[in-house]
N, C-alpha and C positions, 0 to 999 in steps of 0.2 A: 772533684775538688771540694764543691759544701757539703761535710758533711751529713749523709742519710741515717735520722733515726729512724728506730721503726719502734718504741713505743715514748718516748720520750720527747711529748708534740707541746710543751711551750715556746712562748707565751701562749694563752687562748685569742680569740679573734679580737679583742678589746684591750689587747698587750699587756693583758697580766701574768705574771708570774707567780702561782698563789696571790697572796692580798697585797705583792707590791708590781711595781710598774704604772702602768696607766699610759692617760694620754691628758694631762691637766694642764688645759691651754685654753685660750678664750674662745670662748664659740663659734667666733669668724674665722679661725684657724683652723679649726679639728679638717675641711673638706681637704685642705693641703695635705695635712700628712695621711688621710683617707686614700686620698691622689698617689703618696708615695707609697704608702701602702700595698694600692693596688700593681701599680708599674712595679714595684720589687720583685712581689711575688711570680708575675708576670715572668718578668727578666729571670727570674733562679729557676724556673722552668722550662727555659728556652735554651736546650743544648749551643746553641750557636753564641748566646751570653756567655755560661760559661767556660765554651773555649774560650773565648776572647779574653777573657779575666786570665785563665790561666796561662796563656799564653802569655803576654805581658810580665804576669808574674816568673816565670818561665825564662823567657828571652828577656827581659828589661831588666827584671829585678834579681833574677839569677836563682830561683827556686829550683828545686828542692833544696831549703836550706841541711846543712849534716847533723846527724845525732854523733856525738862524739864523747868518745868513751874518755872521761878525764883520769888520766893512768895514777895519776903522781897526787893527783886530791883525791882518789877514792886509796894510795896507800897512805896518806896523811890519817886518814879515817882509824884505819884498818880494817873495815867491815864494809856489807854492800859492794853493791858497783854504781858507780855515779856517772851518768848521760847527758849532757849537757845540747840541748836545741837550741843549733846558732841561730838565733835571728838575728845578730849583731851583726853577720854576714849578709842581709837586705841589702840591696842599693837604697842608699839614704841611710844607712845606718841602723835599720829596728824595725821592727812589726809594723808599726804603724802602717808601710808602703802595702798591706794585704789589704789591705779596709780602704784604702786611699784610692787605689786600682778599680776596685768594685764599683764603690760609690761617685768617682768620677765619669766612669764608663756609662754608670744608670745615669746620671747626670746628663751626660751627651743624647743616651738613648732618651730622655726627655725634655732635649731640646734646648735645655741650659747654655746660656753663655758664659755665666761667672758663678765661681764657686767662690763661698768662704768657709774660715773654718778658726777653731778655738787653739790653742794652744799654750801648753805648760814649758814643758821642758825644753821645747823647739819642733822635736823630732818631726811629731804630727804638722807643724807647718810647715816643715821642709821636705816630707812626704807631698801634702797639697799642693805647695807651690813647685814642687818637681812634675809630678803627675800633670799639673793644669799647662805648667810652658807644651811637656810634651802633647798634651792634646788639643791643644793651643784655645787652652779656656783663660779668663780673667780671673784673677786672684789675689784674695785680702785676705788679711790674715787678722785676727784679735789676741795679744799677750799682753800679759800683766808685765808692769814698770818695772816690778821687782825682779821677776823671771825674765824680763831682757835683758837686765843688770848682770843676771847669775847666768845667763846663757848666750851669751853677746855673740858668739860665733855662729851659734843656728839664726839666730837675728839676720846675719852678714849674709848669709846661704839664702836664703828668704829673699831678701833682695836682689843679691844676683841672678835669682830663679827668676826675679820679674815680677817680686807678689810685691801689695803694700801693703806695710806693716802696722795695725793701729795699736798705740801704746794706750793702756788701759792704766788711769789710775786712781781707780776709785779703790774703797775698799780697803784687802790685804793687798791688791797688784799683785795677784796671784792666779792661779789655773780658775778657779770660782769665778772670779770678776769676769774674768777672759770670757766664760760659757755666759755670762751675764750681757757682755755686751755684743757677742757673736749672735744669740736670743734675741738681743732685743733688733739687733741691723733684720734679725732675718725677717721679726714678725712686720717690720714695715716694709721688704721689699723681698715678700718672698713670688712675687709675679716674674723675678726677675734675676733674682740668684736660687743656687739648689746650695742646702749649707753642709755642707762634709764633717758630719761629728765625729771625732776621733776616737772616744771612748765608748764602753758596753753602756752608757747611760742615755739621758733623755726621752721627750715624751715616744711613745711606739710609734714610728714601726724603729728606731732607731736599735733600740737592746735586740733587737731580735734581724736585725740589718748587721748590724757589727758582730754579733757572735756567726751567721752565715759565712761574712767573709775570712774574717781571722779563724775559721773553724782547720782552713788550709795546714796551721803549724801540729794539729792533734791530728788530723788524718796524715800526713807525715810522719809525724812522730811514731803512731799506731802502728807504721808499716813497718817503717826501718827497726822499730826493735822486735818485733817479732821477724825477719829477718837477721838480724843480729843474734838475739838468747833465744827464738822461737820460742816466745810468750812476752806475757803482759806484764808492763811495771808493775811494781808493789806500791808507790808513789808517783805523781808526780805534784812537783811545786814550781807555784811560779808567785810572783809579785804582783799586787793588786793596789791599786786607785780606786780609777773609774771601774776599771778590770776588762781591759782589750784585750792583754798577752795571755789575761790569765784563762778569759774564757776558750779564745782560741787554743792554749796549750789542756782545756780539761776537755773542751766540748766531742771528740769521738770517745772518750772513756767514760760519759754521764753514765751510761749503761753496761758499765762492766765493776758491777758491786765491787768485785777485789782491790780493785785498784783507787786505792784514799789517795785522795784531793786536797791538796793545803794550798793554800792562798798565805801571804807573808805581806801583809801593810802595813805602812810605817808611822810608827809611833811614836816618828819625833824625839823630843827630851824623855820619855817615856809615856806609857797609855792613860796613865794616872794623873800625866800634868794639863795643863793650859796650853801644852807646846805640843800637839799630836796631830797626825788626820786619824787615826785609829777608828773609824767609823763603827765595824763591823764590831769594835770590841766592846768603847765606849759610848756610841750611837744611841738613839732614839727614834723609833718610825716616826718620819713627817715625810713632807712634799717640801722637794726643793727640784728646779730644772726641769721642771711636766712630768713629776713621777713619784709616787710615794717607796719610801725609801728607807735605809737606816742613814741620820744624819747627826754629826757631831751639834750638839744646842746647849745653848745658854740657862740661865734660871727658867726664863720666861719660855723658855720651848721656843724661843729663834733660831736657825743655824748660824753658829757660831762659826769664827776663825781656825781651821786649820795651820798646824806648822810641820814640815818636813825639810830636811835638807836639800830632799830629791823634789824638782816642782814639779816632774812627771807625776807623782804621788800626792801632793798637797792638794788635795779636795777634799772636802766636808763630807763626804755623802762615797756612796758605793752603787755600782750597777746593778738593777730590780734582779737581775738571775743568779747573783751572788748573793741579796739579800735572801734570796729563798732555797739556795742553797746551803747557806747557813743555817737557816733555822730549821729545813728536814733534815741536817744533819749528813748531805750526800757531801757537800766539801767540808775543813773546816778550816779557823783563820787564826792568825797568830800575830801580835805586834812584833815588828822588829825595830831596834832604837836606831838613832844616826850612829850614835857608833858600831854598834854592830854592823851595820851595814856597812861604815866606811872601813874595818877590820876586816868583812870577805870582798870589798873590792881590791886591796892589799892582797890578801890572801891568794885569790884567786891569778891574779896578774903574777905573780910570783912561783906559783905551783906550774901552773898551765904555760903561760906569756901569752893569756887572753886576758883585756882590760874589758871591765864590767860596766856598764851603765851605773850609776849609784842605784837608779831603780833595779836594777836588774841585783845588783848585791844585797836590796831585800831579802832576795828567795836565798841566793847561796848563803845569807847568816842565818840564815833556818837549818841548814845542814847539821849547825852545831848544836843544836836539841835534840834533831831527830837521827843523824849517824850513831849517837850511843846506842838508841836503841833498836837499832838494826840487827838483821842476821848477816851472816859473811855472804849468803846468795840474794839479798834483796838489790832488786831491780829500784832505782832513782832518776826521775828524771828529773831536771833543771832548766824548766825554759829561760834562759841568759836573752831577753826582749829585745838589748841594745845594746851596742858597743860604747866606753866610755869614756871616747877624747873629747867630750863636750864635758865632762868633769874632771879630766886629770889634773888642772892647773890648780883649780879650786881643793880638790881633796890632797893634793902633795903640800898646796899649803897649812890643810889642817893639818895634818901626818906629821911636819915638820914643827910644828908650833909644838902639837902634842909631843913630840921629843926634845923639843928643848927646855921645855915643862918638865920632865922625867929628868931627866940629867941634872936641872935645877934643884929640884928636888933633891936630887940624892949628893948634892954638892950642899948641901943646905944641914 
């Protein structure tokens, strides 16, 4: 299920990724995550862990999620063939539940009784608090004011799972704060909780803990389409933040040169305003969250505010294996705006009658750059992260505004 490079051995022992990553935490901390360190490596070594993960994923979560061949958007195209990796098909709705599964499992195997954990969009705390009833751990969750506002139904799910919810509102009240106040609960009582980071980021051994477990959607994917076309994509794309889905949809193709990696984050009002997470376009290396990194900053070189529609996506900053995949040049990354995105979550729900994650509509508004310059035989994959009845309300209200705008207009 994790998968096996065989030359491709980042992070090094010190959780770097090239010159980003790390472990920039105060010096009474570092034996903790030395501790988690050791027990991970431990646990991904022990066939017996492994089943257990997969299983679960397997029997609970309903894995192998399908690669499915989207007929009617790949003749909207007219070129390529376009593949689409359900993880919107997860129990809990999205990726998030592969990382969840792992790291509560090591959790248990270390003795843990209460996990907590950060959360934007929901998903990721309704993975946790799904995972923790089942295994019958304690469970707190940290979201921002604002992202409970905008995601009130995974709120609701959260609680009925049994977790409690702490509203954060410092700040934006957004995905940042959330990891701000998740941080800081953990560095005062980490004798006593294991914290469940949901994204490829954070001090190490965390980026390199979350790309093992999400590694599951690329080694699937690997399989089923060389079974399918018997060979390798020519792309694939997924949507990036922190970059969970995305590591797990690139990480078995790192070492298959042919096959280009695009990442699609979201750029907000566009990558050029005040209104973006665009990190990777418009970023700066600094340290933010125990890890030097590319991070959206101010005059002064502070990180600054993030804005996206999608809260899954509204973070300042991007995962050290992305940051360094960017800059050799092995992925590459592209702003996608809110509307485009809210255009292929339309799109796609209409083509298919599969509704998209807004995060997950990052990646499918990428299609619309990179389908012109396709061949009629190129191979496309589309990791689709999440399924998106946690946004339908909110985007049929744009959709609908935005046409009555148009109409207005041409009555005008």
């Amino acid at each position: 299920m994790f998968v096996k490079h065989k030359n491709y051995n980042l992070p090094d022992k010190d959780g770097f990724f090239g010159e980003f990553g790390g472990m920039f935490v105060p010096e009474n901390f570092k034996p903790v995550l030395r501790k988690l360190d050791e027990e991970f490596e431990k646990a991904i070594k022990d066939e017996n862990f492994e089943k257990e993960v997969y299983e679960l994923l397997k029997e609970y979560s309903g894995r192998p999620t399908p690669l499915y061949f989207a007929k009617r958007l790949t003749e909207h195209y007219g070129k390529g063939k376009i593949y689409l990796k359900r993880e919107d098909l997860n129990h809990t709705g999205a990726h998030k539940i592969n990382n969840v599964i792992g790291q509560c499992l090591l959790a248990k195997r270390m003795g843990a009784h209460k996990v907590i954990a950060e959360t934007g969009a929901g998903q990721h705390g309704v993975a946790t608090a799904t995972v923790a009833a089942l295994l019958g751990l304690e469970c707190e969750i940290f979201m921002g004011e604002t992202d409970m506002f905008r995601q009130r139904s995974n709120v609701d799910r959260m609680r009925l799972l049994g977790a409690k919810v702490n509203s954060v509102s410092q700040g934006t009240k957004t995905l940042a704060d959330a990891c701000d106040a998740a941080i800081e609960y953990w560095l005062n009582h980490a004798d006593e909780v294991f914290y469940v980071l949901g994204s490829a980021v954070g001090p190490h051994p965390y980026p390199k803990m979350v790309h093992a477990f999400q590694s599951v959607i690329s080694v699937e994917s690997r399989q089923q389409i060389l079974e399918k076309e018997g060979r390798l994509p020519d792309y694939v794309v997924a949507c990036i933040g922190g970059g969970s889905n995305a590591i797990g949809a690139f990480a078995a193709y790192l070492e298959d040169e042919n096959v280009k990696l695009i990442g699609a984050e979201a750029a907000g009002e566009g990558a050029d305003t005040d209104h973006t997470a665009a990190s990777l376009t418009k970023g700066k290396k600094t340290y933010l969250h125990g890890m030097y990194q590319y991070v959206l900053v101010d005059e002064e070189g502070n990180p600054r505010e993030s804005y996206s529609i999608s809260a899954g996506l509204d973070y300042p900053g991007c995962g050290p294996e992305h940051c360094y995949l960017h800059d050799t040049g092995r992925a590459e990354y592209f702003p996608i705006t809110d509307t485009e995105a809210i255009e292929a979550f339309e799109r796609l729900s209409k083509f298919e009658g599969i509704i998209p994650a807004i995060e997950s509509s990052h990646a499918l508004a990428y299609l619309e750059y990179l389908m012109p310059k396709t061949n009629k035989d190129d191979i496309i994959i589309v990791n689709v992260s999440g399924r998106g009845d946690k946004d339908t309300e909110r985007i049929l209200e744009i959709l609908t505004q935005r046409k009555l705008w148009i109409k207005s207009k041409k009555n005008t």
